[in-house]
N, C-alpha and C positions, 0 to 999 in steps of 0.2 A: 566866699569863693567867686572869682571870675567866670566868663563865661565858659575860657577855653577850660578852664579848670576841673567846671562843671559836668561839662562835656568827657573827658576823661574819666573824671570820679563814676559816671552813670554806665560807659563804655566796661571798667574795669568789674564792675560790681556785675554788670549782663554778664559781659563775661566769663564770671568765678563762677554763676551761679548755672549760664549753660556748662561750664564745663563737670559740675556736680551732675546735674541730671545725664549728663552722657557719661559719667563715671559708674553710675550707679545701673545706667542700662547696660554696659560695656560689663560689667560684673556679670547681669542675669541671663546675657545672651549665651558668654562662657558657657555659664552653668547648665543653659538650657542645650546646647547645641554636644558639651561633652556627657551629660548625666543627664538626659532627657527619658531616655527608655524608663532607668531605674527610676525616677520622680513619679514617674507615672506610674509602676508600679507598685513603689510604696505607699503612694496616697490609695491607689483604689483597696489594697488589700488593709490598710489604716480600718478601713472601715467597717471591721468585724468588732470593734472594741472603740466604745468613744474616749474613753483616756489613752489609747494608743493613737484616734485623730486627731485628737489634741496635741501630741505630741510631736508628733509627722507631721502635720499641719505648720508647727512650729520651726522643726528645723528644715523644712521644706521652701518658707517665708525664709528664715535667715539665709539659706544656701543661695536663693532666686534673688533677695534683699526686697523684695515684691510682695506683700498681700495680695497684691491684684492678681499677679498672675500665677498664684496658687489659686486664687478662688474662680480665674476662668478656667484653670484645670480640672478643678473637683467640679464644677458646673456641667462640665463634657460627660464625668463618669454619672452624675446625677441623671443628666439628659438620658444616656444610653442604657441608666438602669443597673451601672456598677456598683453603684456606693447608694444607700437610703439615704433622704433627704437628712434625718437628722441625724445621720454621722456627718455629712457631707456639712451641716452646721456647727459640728466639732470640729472638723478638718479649719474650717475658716475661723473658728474663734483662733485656734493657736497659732494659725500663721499671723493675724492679728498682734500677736502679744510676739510672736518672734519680728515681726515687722520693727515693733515699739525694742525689743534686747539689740536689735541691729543698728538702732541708732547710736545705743551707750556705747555697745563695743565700739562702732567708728571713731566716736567724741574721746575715747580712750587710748590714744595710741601714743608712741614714742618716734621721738624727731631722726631717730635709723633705718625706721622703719620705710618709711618712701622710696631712697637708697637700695634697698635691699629687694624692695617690692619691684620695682623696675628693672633690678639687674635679671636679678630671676626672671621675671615676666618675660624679659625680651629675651633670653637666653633659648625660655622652653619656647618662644614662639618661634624663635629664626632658626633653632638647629633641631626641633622635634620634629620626627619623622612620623607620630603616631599622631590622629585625629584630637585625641584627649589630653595628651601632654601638651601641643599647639594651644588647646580654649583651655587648659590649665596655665600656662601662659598671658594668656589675656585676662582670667579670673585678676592675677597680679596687678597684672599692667592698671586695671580696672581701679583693685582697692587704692594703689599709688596714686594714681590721678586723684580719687575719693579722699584723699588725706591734704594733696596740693592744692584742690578746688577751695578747699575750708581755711587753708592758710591766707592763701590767695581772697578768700571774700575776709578774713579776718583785717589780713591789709589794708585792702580796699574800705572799711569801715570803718577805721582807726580814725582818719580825720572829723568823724561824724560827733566822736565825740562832746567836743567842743563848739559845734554847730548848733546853735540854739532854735532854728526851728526844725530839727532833726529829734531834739530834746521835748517840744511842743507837739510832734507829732503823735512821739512816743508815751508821752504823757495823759493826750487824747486817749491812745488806745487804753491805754489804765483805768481810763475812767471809763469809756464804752466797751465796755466787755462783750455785746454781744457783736457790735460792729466788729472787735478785733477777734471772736469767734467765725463770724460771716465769711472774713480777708481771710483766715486761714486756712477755712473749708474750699475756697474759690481757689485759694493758690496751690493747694494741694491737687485742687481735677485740674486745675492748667497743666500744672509741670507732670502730669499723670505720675505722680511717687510720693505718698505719704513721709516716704523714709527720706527724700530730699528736701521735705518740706519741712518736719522735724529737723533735721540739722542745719538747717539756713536759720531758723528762730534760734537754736539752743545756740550758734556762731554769735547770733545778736545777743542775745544775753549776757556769753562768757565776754564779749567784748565791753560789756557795763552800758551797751546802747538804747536795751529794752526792758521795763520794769518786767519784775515776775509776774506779777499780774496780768501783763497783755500777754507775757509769752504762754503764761497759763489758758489763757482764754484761745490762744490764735494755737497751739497744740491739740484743745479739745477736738476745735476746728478743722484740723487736718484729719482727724479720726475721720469724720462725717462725711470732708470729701474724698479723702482715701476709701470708703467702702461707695462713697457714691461712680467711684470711677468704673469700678465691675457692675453695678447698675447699666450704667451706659450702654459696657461693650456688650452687653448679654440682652440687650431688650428684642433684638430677633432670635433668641435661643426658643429650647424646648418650655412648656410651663414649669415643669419642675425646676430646670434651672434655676430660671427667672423668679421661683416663690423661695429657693435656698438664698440669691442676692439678696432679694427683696429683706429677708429674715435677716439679716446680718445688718443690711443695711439699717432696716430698725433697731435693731438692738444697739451698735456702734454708733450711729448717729444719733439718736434718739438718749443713749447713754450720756454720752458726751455732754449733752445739749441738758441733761438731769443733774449730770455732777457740775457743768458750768453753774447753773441755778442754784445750787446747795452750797458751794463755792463762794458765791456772793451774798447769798444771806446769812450763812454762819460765821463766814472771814477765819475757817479755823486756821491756825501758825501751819506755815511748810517748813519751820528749821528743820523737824525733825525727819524730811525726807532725805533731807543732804547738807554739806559744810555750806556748799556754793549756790549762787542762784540756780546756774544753766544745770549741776546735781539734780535740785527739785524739782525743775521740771521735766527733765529727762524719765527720772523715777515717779515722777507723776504720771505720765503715760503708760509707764511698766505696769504701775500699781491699777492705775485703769485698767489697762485691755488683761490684766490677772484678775482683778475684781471679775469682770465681767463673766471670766471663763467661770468661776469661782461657783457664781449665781446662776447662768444660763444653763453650764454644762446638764443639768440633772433635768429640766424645762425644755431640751431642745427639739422633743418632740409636737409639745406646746407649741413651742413659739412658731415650727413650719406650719401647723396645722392653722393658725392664727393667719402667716402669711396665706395659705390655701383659699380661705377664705375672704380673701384681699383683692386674688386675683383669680379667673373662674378659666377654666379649662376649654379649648376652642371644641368645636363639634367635632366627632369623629370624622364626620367625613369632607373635612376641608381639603384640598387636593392639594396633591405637590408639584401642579403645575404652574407656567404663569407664561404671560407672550413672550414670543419668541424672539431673538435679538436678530434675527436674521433679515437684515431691510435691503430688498429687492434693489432699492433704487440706488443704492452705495455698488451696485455691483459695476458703475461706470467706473469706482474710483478703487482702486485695487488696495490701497493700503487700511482707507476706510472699512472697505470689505470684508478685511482681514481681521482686521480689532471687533467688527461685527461679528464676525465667525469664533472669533478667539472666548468672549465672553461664553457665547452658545456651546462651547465645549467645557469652556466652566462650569456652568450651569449643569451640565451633565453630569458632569465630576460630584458635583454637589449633592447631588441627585442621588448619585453612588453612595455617596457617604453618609445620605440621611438613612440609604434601603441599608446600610452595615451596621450602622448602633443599636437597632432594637436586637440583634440575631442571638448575643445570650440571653435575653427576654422570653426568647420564643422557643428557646431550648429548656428553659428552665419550667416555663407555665404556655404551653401553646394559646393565641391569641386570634379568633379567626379574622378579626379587621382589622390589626397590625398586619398580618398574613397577606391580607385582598389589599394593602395600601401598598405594598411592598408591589405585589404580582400589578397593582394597576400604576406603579410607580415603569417599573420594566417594560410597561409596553409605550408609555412615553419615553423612555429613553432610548428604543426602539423608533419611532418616529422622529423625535429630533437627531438623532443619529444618520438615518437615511436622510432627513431636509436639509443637513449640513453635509453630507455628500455630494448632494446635489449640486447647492449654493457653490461649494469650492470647483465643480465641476464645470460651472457654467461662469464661473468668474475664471479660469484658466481656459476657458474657452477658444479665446481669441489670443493668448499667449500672452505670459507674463515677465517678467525678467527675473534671472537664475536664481534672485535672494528670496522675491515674492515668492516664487513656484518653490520653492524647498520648504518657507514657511507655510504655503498651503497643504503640502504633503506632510508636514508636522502634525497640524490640524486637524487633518482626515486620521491619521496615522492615533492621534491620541484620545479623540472619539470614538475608534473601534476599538482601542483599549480598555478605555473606561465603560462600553458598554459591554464588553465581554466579562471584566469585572461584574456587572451590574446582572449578567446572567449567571455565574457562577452565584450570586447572593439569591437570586431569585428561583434559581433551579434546584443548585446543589444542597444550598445550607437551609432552604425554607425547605426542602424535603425530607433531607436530614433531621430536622428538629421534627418536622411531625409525625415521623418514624421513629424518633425517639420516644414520644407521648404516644403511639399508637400500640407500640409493641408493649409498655410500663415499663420501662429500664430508666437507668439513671446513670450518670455516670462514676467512677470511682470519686471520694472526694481529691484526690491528689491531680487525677485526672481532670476534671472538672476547673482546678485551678492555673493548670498548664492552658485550656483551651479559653478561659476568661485573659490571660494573662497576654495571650497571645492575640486574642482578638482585637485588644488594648493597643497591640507594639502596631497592628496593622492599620488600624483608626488613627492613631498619630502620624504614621507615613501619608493615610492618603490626603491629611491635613498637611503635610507639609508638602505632598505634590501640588494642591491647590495653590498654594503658595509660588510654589516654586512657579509655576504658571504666570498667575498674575505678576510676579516681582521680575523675571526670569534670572534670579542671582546667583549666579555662580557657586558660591560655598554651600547654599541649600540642597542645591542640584545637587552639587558631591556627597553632602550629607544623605541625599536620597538613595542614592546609586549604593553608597555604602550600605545602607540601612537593607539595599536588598539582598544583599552576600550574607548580612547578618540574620535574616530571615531565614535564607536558605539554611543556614549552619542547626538557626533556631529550633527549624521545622524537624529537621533529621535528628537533632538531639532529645527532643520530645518523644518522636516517635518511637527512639533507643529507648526511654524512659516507658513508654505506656509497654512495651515489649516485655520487658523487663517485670514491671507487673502481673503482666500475662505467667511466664515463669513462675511465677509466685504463687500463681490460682487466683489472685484476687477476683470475688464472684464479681462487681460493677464492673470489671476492666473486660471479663470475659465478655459477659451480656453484651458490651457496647463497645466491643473492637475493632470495628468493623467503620460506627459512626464517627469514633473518636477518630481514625485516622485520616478519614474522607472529609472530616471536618476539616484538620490542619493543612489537609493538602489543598482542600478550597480557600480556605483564609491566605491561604501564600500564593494561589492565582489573582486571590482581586490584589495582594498587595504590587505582583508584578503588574498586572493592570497600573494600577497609580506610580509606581516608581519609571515605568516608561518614559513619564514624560521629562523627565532630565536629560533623557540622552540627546535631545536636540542641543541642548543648551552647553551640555559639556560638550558636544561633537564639532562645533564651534567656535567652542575656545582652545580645543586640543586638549581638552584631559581625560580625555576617552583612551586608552589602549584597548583595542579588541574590545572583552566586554567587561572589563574592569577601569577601573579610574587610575588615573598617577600616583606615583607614591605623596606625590605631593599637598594632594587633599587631604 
């Protein structure tokens, strides 16, 4: 090839291959932004039964197209004490293995399909009027793209053919098995997606470009970095988290990196895993990350306990504070100032949301230094609260112009939110729970379930108010605003329910009527806490009516 040649072929191939990873993000965002509530839900209650999180785990991975962002989701409920670590190690083996079934099904499809996926897609996206039918819409659009990316790199590869040091390269890899295990694991944390990493190798294969051998080796590879990428994003998590990753990631990676090795010393025949090449290795992954489930499942108490011991637990009494972002000397420059202030309200938010995960912990078994970390969490949020009243005070001081001064009053406005939230966690429900334990009541089991469930839907809003904060995006925000109509609805539905049981006589519902209701009405105060902070952002852009959003979110 020539230069200009070159040039195109390298353009075309970037290309095909960004437009895969944003086909396959374009999928999980759908999934996550229409069925979020319920993912959440069904993973933490998965966790009563490890072949039922094995399973959920699995079709949870295929719905998301993501291991990763199954295993930072089970990592949240581990952190807060929803799910035992080693269900939460069953939840991620099977998203694992539904990760590895989502790539055959993709590699599977018919040349209608694209056609078909786009008309729909765009259909439910431009003329749906409901939130879910819109990101049902883009699920399509999503796979459509995910089927033309692979055509598109198939193209683009065709000439490689006949390129003999393309043939040299590929050859190399055949013979270095671990180097082309190395490339695999590196390209998979690059493009952060096992599952577009797997279908970029199994493209080179079907196209006769990559012996099975390498493609063998550079699939074990994407195992290793695909669990290494929840490593990453979780190394500032809680320790549980962080020893569920860690567990996986040994097992997955470490797995890998055993069957590569038994692979090379036995050379046993792959006919019989499929007719074709890009077949065997495809079903080689299958057959892996099912192996794995296969052997670990019934160990997966083990294996945390193993990681536990890996990694040691910080002191109790490590604070949840840290220096304050608020710098005096930015208050000349008002924009500076702002982005100053904007963090330190973050931070509080943050704050809020570490004093909210432990709270069915403390309902279930009272804790007297989860308790005092919580109560000495609220009196710093109380102090940064006032020193960021201040700061905005004394940086509007000398007058600001109408965009600055509106965003400061946002700032003020959503620090007194988040810390009234943060008094409700520290007042209401840290009382509540030790008047639970004080009087020896319990709550009904049905009850109990509705108040785990719920505490769940409120911890993901205030995670997406953070967001919505630092990002300030518009569709999140809507999602927010939504999220709190549906609280409301939520809260009063429940309460219909625990009523309801009352009628009935049930004895726990009786004993604890009182806390169960005070509970949910707390939990729906810190959620309006965190869902406040959209209404700047949608106020804005105009899609605020009164106190609802446009039909058009």
């Amino acid at each position: 090839m020539d230069d200009p040649n070159l040039t195109v072929f390298f353009l075309q191939i970037a290309g095909a291959a960004a437009l895969l990873i944003w086909s396959v993000r374009l999928v999980r965002t759908g999934v996550e932004r229409a069925f979020s509530a319920e993912l959440r839900l069904w993973l933490r209650r998965s966790g009563q039964s490890r072949v039922l999180a094995v399973f959920t785990g699995m079709i949870a991975a295929m719905a998301l197209q993501s291991s990763t962002a199954v295993a930072i989701l089970t990592a949240g409920f581990v952190a807060s004490g929803g799910i035992a670590i080693a269900a939460g190690l069953a939840i991620l083996l099977g998203a694992d293995l539904g990760s590895a079934l989502v790539a055959k099904l993709l590699l599977a499809r018919q040349a209608w399909l694209i056609p078909l996926l786009l008309l729909g897609g765009v259909v439910l996206f431009l003329r749906g009027h409901q939130r879910r039918v819109r990101q049902g819409g883009r699920i399509l659009i999503g796979l459509a793209l995910i089927f033309v990316s692979l055509d598109m790199l198939r193209a683009a590869t065709e000439p490689l053919t006949d390129a003999p040091a393309a043939a040299a390269a590929m050859q190399y890899l055949a013979r270095d098995l671990l180097t082309a295990f190395l490339i695999g694991a590196l390209l998979a944390w690059l493009v952060h997606s096992s599952v577009a990493a797997v279908l970029l190798f199994a493209t080179l294969v079907m196209e006769g470009l990559m012996p099975v051998s390498a493609a063998m080796a550079l699939i074990l590879g994407a195992n290793l970095g695909g669990a290494f990428i929840a490593f990453g994003l979780t190394l500032a998590a809680e320790i549980e988290a962080r020893r569920l990753i860690l567990s996986n990631l040994c097992l997955r990676g470490g797995g890998a990196a055993l069957t590569l090795a038994a692979l090379t010393a036995f050379e046993p025949p792959l006919a019989w895993l499929g007719a074709t090449p890009a077949a065997q290795i495809i079903h080689l992954h299958i057959l892996f990350n099912l192996a794995l489930v296969g052997l670990v499942l019934p160990f997966t108490g083990v294996a945390t306990r193993l990681a536990g011991a890996l990694l040691s637990a910080p002191s109790q009494g490590a604070a949840l504070d840290h220096i304050t972002a608020l710098d005096p000397g930015a208050l000349t420059n008002p924009n500076r100032a702002l982005s100053c202030a904007t963090r330190e309200v973050i931070r509080i938010g943050e704050m809020v949301e570490a004093m909210l995960r432990p709270v069915p912990t403390l309902f279930t078994q009272w804790d007297e230094g989860t308790a005092s970390a919580i109560l000495d969490a609220q009196e710093t949020l109380r102090k940064r609260h006032f020193d960021t009243k201040l700061y905005l005070a004394q940086l509007t001081r000398n007058g600001l112009a109408e965009e600055l001064s509106q965003r400061s009053l946002d700032l003020s406005t959503n620090a007194a939110n988040f810390e009234a939230a943060g008094d409700a966690i520290a007042t209401t429900l840290l009382g509540l729970a030790q008047r639970l334990t004080a009087e020896g009541v319990h709550f009904s089991r049905p009850g109990w379930q509705e108040i785990c469930d719920f505490h769940d839907r409120v911890l993901a809003n205030a995670q997406l108010a953070l967001r919505v904060m630092m990002t300030q995006h518009p569709d999140d925000a809507r999602a927010l605003v939504a999220e709190k109509d549906s609280i409301r609805a939520l809260e009063q539905e429940l309460q219909r329910a625990h009523l309801g049981r009352l009628r009935e006589g049930l004895t726990e519902s009786i004993e604890t009527s009182n806390i169960h209701q005070e509970t949910l009405r707390a939990l729906k105060q810190v959620n309006t806490g965190f869902t406040m902070a959209a209404y700047p952002i949608l106020t804005e852009t105009g899609d605020l009516l009164s106190s609802r959003i446009s039909s058009r979110a």
